[in-house]
C-alpha positions in Angstrom: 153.5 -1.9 78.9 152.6 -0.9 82.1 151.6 2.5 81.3 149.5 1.2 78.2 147.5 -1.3 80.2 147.2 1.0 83.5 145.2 3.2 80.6 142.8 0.6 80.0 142.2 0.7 83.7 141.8 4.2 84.3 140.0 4.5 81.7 137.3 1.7 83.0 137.6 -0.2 80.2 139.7 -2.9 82.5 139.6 -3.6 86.0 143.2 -5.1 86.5 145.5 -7.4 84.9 148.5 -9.2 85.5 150.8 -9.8 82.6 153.9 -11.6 81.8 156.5 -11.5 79.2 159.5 -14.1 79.2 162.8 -15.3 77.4 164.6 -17.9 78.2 165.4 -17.7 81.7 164.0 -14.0 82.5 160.3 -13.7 83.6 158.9 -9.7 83.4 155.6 -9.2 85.2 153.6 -6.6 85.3 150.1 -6.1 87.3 147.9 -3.6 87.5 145.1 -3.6 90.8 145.5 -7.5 90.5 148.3 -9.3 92.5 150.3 -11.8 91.0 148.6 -15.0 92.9 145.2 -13.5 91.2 143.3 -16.8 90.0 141.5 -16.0 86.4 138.9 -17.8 84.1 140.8 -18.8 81.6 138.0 -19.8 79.3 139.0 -21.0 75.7 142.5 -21.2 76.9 141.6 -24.2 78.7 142.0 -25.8 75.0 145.4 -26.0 74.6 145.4 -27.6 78.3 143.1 -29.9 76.9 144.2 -31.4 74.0 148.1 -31.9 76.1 146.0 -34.3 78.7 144.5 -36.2 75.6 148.1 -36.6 73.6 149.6 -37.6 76.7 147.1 -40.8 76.6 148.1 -41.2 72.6 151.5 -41.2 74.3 150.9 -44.1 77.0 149.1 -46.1 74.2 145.7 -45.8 75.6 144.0 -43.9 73.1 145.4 -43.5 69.4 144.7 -40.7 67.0 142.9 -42.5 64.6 140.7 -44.7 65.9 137.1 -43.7 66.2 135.9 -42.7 69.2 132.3 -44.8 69.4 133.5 -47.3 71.9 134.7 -44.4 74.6 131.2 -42.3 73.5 128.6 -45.1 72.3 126.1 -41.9 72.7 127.8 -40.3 69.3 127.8 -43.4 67.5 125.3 -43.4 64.3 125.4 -39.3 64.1 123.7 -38.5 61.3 124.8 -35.4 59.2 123.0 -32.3 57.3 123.2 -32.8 53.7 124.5 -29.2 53.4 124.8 -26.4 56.0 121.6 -25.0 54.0 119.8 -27.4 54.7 116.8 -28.3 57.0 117.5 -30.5 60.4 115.9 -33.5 59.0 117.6 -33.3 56.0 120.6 -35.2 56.5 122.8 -38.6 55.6 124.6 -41.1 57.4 128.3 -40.2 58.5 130.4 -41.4 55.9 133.4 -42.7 58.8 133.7 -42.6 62.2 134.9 -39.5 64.2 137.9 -40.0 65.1 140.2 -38.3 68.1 142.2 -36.2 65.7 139.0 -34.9 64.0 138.1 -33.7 67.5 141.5 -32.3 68.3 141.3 -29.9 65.3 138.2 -29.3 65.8 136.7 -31.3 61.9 134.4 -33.5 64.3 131.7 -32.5 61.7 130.2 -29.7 64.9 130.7 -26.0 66.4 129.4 -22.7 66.9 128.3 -21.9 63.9 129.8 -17.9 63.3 127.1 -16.2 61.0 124.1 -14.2 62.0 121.3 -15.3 63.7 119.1 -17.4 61.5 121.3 -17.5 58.2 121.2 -21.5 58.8 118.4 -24.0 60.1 121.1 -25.6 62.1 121.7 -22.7 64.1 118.1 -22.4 66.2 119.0 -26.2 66.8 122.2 -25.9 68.4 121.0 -23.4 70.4 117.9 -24.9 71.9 120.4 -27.8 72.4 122.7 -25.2 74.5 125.1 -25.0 72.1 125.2 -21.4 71.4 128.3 -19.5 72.0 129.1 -18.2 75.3 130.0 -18.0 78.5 128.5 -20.2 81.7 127.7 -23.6 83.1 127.0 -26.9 81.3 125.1 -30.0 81.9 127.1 -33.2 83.0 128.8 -35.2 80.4 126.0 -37.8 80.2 123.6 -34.9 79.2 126.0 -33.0 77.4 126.2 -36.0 75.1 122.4 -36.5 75.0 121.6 -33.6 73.9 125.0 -33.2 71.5 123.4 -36.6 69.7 119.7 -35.2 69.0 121.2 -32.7 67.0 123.0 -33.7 63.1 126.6 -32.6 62.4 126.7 -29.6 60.1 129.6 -31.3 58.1 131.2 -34.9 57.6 134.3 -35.7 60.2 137.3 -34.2 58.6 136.0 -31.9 56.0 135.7 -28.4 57.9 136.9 -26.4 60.8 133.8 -25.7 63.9 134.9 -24.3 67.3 134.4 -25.0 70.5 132.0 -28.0 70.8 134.5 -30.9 70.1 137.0 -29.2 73.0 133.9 -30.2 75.1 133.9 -33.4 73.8 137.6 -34.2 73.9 137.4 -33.9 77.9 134.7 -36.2 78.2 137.2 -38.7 76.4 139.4 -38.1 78.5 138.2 -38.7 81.4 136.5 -42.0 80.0 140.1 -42.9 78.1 141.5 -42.4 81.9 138.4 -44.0 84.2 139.1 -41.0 86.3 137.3 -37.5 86.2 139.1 -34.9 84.0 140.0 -32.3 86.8 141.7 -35.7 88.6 143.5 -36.8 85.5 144.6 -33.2 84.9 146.0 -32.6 88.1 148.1 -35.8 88.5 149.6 -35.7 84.8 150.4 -32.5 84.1 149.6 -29.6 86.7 151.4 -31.4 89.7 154.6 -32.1 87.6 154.6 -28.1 86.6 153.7 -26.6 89.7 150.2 -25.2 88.4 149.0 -25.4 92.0 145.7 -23.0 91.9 144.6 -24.4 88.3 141.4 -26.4 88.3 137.7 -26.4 87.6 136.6 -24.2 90.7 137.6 -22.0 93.3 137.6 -23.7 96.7 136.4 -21.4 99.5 140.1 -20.6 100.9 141.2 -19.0 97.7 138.2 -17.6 96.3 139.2 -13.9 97.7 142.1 -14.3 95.0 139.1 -14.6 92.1 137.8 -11.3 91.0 134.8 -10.4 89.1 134.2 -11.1 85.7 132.7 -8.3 83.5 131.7 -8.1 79.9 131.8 -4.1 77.9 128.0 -2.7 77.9 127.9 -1.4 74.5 124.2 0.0 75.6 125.0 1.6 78.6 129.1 1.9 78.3 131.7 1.1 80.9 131.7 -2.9 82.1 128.6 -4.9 83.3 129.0 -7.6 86.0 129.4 -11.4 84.2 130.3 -13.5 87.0 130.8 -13.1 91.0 133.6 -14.8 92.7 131.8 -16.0 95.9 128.7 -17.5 94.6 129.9 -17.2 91.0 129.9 -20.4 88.3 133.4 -21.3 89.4 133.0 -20.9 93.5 131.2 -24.4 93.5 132.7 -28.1 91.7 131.0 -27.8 87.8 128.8 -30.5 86.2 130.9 -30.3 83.3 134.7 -30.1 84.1 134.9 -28.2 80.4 137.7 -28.9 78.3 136.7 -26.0 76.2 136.6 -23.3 79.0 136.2 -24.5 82.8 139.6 -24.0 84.3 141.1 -21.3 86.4 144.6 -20.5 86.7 146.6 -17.9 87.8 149.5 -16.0 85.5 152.8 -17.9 86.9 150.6 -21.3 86.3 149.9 -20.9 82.4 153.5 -19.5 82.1 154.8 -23.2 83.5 152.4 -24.8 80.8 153.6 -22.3 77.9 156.9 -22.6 79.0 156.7 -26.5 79.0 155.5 -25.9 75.1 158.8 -23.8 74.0 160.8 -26.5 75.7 159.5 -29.1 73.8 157.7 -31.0 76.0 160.2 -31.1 78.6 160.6 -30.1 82.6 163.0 -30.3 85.1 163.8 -33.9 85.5 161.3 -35.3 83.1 158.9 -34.2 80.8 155.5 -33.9 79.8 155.4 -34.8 75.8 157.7 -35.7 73.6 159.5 -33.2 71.3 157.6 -35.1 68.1 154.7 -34.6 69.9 154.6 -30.8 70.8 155.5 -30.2 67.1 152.3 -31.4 66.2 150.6 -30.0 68.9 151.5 -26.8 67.4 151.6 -27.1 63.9 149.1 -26.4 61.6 147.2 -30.3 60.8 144.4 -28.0 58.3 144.7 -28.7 54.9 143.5 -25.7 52.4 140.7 -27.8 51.3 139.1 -27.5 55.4 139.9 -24.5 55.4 138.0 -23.6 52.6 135.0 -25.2 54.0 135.0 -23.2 56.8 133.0 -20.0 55.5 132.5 -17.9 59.0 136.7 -17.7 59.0 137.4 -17.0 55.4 140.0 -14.0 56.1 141.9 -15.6 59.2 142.8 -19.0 57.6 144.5 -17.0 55.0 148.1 -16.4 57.6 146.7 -19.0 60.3 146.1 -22.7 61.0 144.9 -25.1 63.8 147.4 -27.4 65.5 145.8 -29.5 68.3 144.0 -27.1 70.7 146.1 -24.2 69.2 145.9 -21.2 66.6 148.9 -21.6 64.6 150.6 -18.5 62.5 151.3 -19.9 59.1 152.1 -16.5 57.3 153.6 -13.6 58.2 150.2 -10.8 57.9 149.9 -8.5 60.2 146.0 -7.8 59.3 144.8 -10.2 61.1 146.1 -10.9 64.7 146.6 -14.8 66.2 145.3 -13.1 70.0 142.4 -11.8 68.7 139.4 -13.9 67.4 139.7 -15.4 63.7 135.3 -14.8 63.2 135.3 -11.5 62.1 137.0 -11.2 58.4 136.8 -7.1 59.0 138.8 -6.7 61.7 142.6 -5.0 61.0 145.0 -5.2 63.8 148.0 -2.2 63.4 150.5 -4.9 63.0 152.7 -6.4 65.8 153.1 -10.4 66.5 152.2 -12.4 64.0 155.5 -14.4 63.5 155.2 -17.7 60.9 155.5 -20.0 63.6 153.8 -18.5 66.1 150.9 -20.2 68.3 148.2 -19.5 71.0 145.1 -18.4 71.9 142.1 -16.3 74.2 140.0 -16.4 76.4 136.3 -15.3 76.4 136.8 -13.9 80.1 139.9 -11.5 78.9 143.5 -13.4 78.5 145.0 -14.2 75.7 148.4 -15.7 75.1 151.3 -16.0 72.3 154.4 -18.6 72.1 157.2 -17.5 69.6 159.4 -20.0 69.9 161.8 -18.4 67.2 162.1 -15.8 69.8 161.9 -18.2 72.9 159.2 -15.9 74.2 155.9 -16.2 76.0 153.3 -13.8 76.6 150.4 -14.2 78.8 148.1 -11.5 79.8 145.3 -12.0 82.5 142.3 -10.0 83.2 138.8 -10.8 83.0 136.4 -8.5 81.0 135.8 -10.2 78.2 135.0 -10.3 74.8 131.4 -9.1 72.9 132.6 -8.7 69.8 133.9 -11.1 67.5 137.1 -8.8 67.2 138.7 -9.0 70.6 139.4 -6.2 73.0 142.0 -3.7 71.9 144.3 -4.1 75.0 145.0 -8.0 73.6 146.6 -6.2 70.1 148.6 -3.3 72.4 149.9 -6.0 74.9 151.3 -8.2 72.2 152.4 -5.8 70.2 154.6 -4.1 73.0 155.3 -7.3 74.2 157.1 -8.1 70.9 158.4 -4.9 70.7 160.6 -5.2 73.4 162.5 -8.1 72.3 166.1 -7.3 71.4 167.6 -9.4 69.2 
C-alpha cells in the first residue's frame, strides 16, 4: 500500500495521504508527506456523521422518522413540485405528503444535484442560480439556505426517487433546530466528545491550522494539480455560515476510524454507546426500494449492486464493475475489481478520502488526502487503496 500510494505522490498526482486499515483490535497506518494528526476536509463524508447526530434524536424521542418535518422548517412547508423532471419551473403540482425525516435521510426529499449535462432539464439552470449546483465551497446560513431551497420546486414527490446532496444540507439544519443548539455544538457533545474525535469540526481554529494542508483539484487543461483551497485563509480557517451536514467537517484519520469503528461495533463504545444495535443496522442497510431506484435516471448502472442506508452507500450485490468508493454518477466507469462485499457500506469525499466498512470482515478502511474529484468517476488511488486494502486480509 505504501509503495502504491507513494506513486501517486511522486508522480504529482497526490500530495500526501494518510491511510488506515483495521481489524478488530489491530490499527495499520500508513502516511505519505502527511503526519498522522493531518486535519482533512472530509467533504461528503460528513454524511454519514450526519444522519448518526439526527438518529440519535429519533433515539431520545425528540424527533421521529415519520413525521413531517414542516413544524422544525415552516420555510419548506407548501413546496410545490415539477410535474415531471421535463418539465418547465412553473409547471408543477402540489406535494402529495409531507416530507418527512426519513425521506431526507435517504435522500427521496423530492431534491438534489441533478447528474446529467448541462441543460438536459429546465430545473437544472434553477438550482443552480439558487446555489445548488454541485461542488465544493461555502454556503449561505440556514435561514437563507432555506429561502432560497423554497423558491425553487422539487424535481420529484417525497419518497419516489433518489437526489444527492441537498437533503444532507437540510438534515443539519433539523438538527440543530430538533436540538435548539447549533449543529457543530450538538455534534461535539453527543458524539465526537464520547469517541475522542478531538480535531473534528466545522473549521480550523488558528492553533491547528498548520496541521490543514492545501486542497487541490487535477487540471485536466494544464495537467498536474491546481490549488482548491488554502489552509490559512481558506473556507475552513474561519467559523462557516452553514455548519454543512453534507460536507463542512474536518477531521483527521484516527478521528473517522473512532466513528467507523463505532459503526462495526454496533453502536457501542467503551462504557456506553452511541446507537443502538437496531439502529446502526438501519443506518447501514439499504431503506431503497427498486421502484426509487428506478426513478433515479443519472445512477441507473450503480443501483444495480448498491443501495442507500441513512447517510451511507450500501453494497447490495456482489459486482465488481462498479466500486462503493468511487462515485455511483457515471454508469461507464469499470473498476478492476476489489471490495465490493454484499454488505459492505461507505462513502467519499469531494476533497479526496473515501472510506469502506466490511463488517463481515470486521475491517475499516479510511484513506485521507485532499485532491479531489473532477470527474464523476473518482480518482484511481481510491480503487488501488481498497483494493489492496482488502487484499491483505487473511482469513
Amino acid at each position: 500500500m505504501r509503495e502504491v500510494l507513494s506513486g501517486y505522490v511522486e508522480r504529482g498526482e497526490l500530495t500526501g495521504f494518510v491511510a488506515l486499515v483495521s481489524r478488530g483490535g489491530e490499527v495499520h497506518v500508513e502516511c505519505g508527506r502527511y503526519e498522522r494528526d493531518t486535519i482533512f476536509r472530509l467533504a461528503s463524508m460528513t454524511k454519514p456523521i450526519a444522519a448518526a447526530a439526527a438518529l440519535r434524536l429519533v433515539e431520545d424521542g425528540v424527533i421521529r422518522l415519520d413525521d413531517g418535518i414542516d413544524e422544525l422548517l415552516p420555510e419548506l412547508a407548501g413546496l410545490q413540485v415539477l410535474r415531471s423532471i421535463e418539465s418547465p419551473v412553473d409547471d408543477t403540482v402540489p406535494l402529495s405528503r409531507p416530507i418527512t425525516l426519513r425521506d431526507v435521510l435517504t435522500n427521496t426529499m423530492g431534491t438534489g444535484v441533478v447528474f446529467a449535462e448541462p441543460g438536459t432539464y429546465p430545473i437544472q439552470a434553477a438550482l443552480g442560480g439558487a446555489g445548488f449546483e454541485a461542488g465544493l465551497g461555502p454556503k449561505p446560513g440556514p435561514e437563507e439556505f432555506l429561502r432560497r431551497l423554497a423558491r425553487v420546486p422539487l424535481v420529484h414527490q417525497p419518497g419516489e426517487a433518489w437526489m444527492y446532496n441537498i437533503a444532507s444540507d437540510v438534515l443539519g439544519i433539523l438538527v440543530s433546530r430538533a436540538a435548539k443548539q447549533s449543529f457543530g455544538d450538538f455534534l461535539r457533545e453527543r458524539i465526537f466528545e464520547q469517541l475522542g474525535m478531538r480535531d473534528s469540526a466545522f473549521w480550523v481554529p488558528p492553533e491547528k491550522i498548520s496541521r490543514l494542508p492545501r486542497a487541490y483539484l487535477p487540471d485536466e487543461k494544464a495537467g498536474g494539480l491546481k490549488l482548491e483551497d488554502e489552509a490559512a485563509g481558506g473556507i475552513f480557517s474561519e467559523p462557516p455560515a452553514l455548519e454543512s451536514g453534507a460536507g463542512g467537517l474536518v477531521a483527521t484519520v484516527d478521528d473517522f476510524h473512532a466513528f467507523a469503528r463505532m459503526l462495526l461495533d454496533r453502536g457501542a463504545i467503551a462504557g456506553g454507546r452511541i446507537l443502538a444495535e437496531s439502529t446502526v443496522e438501519a443506518m447501514t442497510s439499504d431503506q431503497l426500494s427498486e421502484e426509487v431506484k428506478s426513478r433515479s435516471p443519472w445512477t441507473p448502472g450503480w443501483f444495480a449492486s448498491h443501495g442507500w442506508g441513512y447517510g451511507v452507500g450500501v453494497v447490495t450485490a456482489a459486482d465488481d464493475s462498479i466500486d462503493l468508493a468511487l462515485s455511483p454518477f457515471d454508469p461507464e466507469f469499470r473498476s478492476d475489481g476489489g471490495a465490493s462485499a454484499p454488505g459492505a457500506y461507505g462513502w467519499s469525499g469531494g476533497y479526496g478520502t473515501t472510506w469502506r466498512n466490511d463488517p463481515a470482515k470486521d475491517l475499516a478502511a479510511v484513506l485521507m488526502t485532499q485532491v479531489g474529484m473532477v470527474s464523476a468517476a473518482g480518482p484511481t488511488f481510491f480503487r488501488d487503496f481498497l483494493n489492496l486494502a482488502f487484499a491483505a486480509v487473511d482469513d
